[in-house]
C-alpha positions in Angstrom: -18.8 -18.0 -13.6 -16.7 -19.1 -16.2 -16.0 -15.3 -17.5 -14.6 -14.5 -14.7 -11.7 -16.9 -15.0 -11.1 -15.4 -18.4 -10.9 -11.8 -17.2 -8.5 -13.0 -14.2 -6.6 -14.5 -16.8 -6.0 -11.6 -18.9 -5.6 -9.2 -16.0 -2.6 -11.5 -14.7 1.1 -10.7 -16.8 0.8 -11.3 -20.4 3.0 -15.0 -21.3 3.4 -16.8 -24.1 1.1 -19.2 -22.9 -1.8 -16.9 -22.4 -1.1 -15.9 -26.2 -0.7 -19.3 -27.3 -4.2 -19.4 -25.8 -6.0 -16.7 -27.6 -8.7 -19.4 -29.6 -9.7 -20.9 -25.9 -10.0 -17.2 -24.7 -11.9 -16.2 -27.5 -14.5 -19.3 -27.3 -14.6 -18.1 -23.8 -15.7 -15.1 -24.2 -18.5 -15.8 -27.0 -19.8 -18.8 -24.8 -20.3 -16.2 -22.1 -23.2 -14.1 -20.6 -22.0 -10.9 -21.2 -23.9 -8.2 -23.3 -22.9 -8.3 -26.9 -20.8 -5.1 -26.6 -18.8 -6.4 -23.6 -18.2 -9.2 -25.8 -17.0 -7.5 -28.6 -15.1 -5.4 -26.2 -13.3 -8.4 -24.6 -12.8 -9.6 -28.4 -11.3 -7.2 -29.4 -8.8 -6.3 -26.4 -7.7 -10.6 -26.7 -7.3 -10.3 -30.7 -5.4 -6.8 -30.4 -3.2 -7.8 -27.2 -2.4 -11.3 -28.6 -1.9 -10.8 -32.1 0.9 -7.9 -31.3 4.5 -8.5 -29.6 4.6 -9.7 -26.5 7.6 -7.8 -25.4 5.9 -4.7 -26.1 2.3 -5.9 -24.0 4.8 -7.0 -21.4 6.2 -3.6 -21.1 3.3 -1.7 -21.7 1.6 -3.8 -18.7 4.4 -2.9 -16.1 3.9 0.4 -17.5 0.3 0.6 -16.2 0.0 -1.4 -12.9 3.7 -1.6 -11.6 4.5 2.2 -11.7 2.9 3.9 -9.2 -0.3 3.3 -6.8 -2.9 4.7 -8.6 -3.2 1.6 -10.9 -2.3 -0.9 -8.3 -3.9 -4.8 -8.7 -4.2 -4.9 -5.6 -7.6 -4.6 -3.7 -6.5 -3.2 -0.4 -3.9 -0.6 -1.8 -6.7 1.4 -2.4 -8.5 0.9 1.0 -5.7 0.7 3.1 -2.6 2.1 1.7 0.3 0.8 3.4 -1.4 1.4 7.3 -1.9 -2.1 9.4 -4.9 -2.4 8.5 -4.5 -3.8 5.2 -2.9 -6.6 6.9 -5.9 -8.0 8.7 -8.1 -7.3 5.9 -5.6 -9.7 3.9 -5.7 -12.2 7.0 -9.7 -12.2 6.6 -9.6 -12.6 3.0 -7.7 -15.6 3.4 -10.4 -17.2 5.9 -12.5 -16.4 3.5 -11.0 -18.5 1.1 -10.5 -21.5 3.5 -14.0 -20.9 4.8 -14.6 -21.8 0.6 -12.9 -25.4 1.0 -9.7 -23.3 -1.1 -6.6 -24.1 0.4 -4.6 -21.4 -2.2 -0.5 -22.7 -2.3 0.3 -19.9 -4.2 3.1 -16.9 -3.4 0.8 -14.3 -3.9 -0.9 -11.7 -2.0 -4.6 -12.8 -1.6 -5.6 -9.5 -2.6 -3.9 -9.4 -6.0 -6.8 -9.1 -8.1 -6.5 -12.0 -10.7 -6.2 -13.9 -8.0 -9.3 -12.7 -6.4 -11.6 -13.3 -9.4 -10.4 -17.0 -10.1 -11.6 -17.6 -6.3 -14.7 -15.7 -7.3 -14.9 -18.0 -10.5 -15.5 -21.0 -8.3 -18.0 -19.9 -6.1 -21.6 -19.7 -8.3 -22.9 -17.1 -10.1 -25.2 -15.4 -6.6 -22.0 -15.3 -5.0 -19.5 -14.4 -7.5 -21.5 -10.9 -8.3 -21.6 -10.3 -4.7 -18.1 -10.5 -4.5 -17.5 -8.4 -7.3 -20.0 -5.8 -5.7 -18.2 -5.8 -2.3 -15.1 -4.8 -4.6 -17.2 -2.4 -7.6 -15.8 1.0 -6.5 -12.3 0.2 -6.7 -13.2 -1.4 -10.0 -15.0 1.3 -11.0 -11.6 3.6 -10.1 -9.4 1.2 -12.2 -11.9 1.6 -15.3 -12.1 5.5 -15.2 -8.5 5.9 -14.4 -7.9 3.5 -17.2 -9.9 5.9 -19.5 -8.1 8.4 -18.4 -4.6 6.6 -19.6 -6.3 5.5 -22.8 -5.6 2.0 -22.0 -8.1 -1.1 -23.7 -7.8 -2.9 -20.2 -10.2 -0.2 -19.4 -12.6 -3.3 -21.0 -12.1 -5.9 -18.7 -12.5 -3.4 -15.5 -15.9 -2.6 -17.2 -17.0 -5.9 -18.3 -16.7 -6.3 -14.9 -19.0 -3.9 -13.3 -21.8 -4.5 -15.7 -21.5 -8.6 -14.5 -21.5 -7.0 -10.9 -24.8 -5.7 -11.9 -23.8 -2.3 -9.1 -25.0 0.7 -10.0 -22.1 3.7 -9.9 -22.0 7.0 -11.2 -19.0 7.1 -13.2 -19.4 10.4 -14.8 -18.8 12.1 -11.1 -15.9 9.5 -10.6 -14.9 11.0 -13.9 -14.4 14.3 -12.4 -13.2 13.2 -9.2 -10.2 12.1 -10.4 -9.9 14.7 -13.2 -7.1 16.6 -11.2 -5.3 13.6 -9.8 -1.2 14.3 -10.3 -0.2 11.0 -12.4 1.9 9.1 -10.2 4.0 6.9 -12.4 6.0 9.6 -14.1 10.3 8.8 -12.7 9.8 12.5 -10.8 6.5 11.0 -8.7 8.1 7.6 -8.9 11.3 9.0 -6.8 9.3 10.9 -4.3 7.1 8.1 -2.9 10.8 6.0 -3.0 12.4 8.9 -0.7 9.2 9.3 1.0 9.1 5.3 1.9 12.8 5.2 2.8 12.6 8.5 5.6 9.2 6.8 7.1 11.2 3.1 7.3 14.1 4.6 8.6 11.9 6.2 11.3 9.8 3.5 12.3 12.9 0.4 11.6 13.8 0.0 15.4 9.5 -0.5 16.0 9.1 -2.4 13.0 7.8 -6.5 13.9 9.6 -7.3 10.6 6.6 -8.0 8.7 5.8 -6.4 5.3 2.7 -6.6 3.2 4.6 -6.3 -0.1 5.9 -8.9 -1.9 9.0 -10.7 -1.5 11.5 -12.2 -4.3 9.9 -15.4 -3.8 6.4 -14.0 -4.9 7.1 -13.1 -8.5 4.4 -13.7 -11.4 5.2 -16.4 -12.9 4.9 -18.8 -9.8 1.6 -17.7 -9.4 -0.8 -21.1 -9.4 -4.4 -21.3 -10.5 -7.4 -22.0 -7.6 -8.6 -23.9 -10.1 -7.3 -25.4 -13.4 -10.9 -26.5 -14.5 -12.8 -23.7 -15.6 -10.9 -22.8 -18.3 -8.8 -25.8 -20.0 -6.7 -23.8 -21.5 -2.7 -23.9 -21.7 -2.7 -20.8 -20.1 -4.4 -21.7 -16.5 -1.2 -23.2 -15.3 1.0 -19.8 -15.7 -1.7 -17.2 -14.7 
């Protein structure tokens, strides 16, 4: 499901090759099966995000999914926090991905989102919407709490629960998260960072040194496609 490589592609940190490939992106989009709306959507956000400055889409991005949790790209943040648990469901979404003939050399967490919907890209159209259903309510969380920030990406999280073809009633996920405190304000920011430090402090001398956060050597821009064919695009190398 070519689409899906698009959206994973967009989702990832804005570069100047993703905006020197807004005409493949575009083509993408219209070649796709999405609803006409969803196109226009997707349109839209790709004309708007790469016709502007990239500095400011840079910054704007860390703004929205590297401040705080609530916004997090990755999958288990929002099932598992920071509890043990999040570490075995990362080991069994690797299996799952070796199971799938992927052997994925990349210095990235597996359940980083972009990352999760180029493996999705490969694997058919059946199996790619079930994947994306196994995953719907945390999209559905991203979408509405994108609304909620006034932010375009809320397009792409929409775009795609409609291809996961689930079901979800928004409108009381809506409310749900109405009273939510924002958490990427420098006063939330600081208490999750004293928070972090008291419980590290407390737990250092059990610790088995392991972390599920990601190290220096896992930065953006070594991140490596699953697979550079489904969208020739100067972009699939840096996404």
């Amino acid at each position: 499901m070519k689409i899906l490589r698009v959206i994973s592609l967009l989702l990832d940190y804005p570069t100047p090759e993703l905006v020197a490939a807004q005409a493949e992106l575009q083509e993408a989009v219209a070649a796709s099966p999405l609803a006409a709306a969803d196109k226009e959507a997707l349109q839209q956000f790709i004309q708007s995000r790469c016709s502007g400055d990239l500095f400011d889409w840079q910054e704007q991005y860390d703004g929205l999914f590297e401040r705080g949790r609530s916004l997090s790209l990755l999958l288990f943040e929002h099932v598992h926090g920071e509890s043990r648990d999040r570490g075995q469901a990362m080991v069994n979404l690797l299996n799952q991905y070796k199971e799938a003939g992927l052997d994925i050399a990349v210095n990235e967490l597996p359940d980083y989102i972009p990352l999760y919907l180029d493996f999705l890209s490969t694997q058919g159209d059946d199996n790619a919407r079930l994947g994306l259903q196994e995953v719907a309510h945390i999209m559905a969380l991203l979408a509405c709490r994108l609304e909620q920030r006034e932010s375009d990406y809320q397009a792409l999280f929409h775009s795609l629960l409609r291809i996961s073809e689930m079901q979800l009633d928004l409108d009381d996920l809506r409310t749900q998260i109405a009273s939510e405190a924002p958490d990427h304000t420098p006063k939330a920011l600081d208490k999750v960072w004293e928070e972090e430090m008291v419980s590290f402090m407390d737990n250092a001398e059990s610790s088995c040194g392991t972390s599920n956060r990601p190290a220096e050597g896992q930065r953006r821009d070594q991140y490596i496609p699953l697979n550079t064919e489904l969208l020739n695009a100067s972009a699939g190398n840096q996404a």
